[in-house]
Each structure stands twice: as C-alpha cells, then as structure tokens.
N, C-alpha and C positions, 0 to 999 in steps of 0.2 A: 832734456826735451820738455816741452811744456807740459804736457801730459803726467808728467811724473812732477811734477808739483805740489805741492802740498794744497795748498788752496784748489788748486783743478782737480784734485785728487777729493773733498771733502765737497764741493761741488757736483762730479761725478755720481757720487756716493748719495748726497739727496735729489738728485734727479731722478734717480733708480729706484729712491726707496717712493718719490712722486709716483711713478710708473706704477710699481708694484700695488700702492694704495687704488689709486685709479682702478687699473685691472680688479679687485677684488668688489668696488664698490658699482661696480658694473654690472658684476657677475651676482652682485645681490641684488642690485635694482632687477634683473631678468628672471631670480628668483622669487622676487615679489608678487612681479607682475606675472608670472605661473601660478602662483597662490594664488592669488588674485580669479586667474581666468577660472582655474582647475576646481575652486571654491566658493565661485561665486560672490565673494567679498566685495562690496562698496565700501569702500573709509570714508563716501564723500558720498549718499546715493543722490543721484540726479544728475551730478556732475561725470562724464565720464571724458578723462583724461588725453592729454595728448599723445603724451608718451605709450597710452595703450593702444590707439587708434595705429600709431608709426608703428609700435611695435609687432602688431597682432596683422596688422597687413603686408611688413614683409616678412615673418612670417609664414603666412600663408600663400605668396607669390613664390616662395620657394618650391 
C-alpha cells in the first residue's frame, strides 16, 4: 500500500516531527506573553503588540 512506503513513510515522519515543533513553539509564544503580562515586561516600551492585544482579548472573552 502506499502508505507503507518508504518515502511516504520518512514524509509522514517529518510532518510529525513539523506538528510537534509547531505545538511546542506556541506553547512558548503563550508563555512569553504570560511573562510578559504577569511581569510587566516591555521588550519594546511604547510599542504594544499584536499578538498581545489577540491574545489578552480572547482571553478575557472566555
């Protein structure tokens, strides 16, 4: 079956290991932006982000 293929097989395999990087670099972006709120942190002061504004509003709609 195609599936058991060696190529689809080594494909499979870095699609997974995509997923798994994704997931983890997510899961620190949300840890950042926790540091971030919980600590008061500007990396950038004046500037405040987009991703905090999306983040911090839904959020709080929960």
């Amino acid at each position: 079956m195609w599936w058991q293929n060696e190529n689809t097989q080594h494909w499979i395999r870095r699609i997974k290991s995509f997923i798994y990087i994704s997931v983890i670099l997510v899961f620190f972006l949300i840890f950042i932006l926790e540091l971030k709120h919980a600590y008061n942190i500007n990396i950038f002061p004046g500037v405040n982000g987009p991703l905090d504004d999306i983040y911090f509003k839904l959020k709080d709609s929960l």
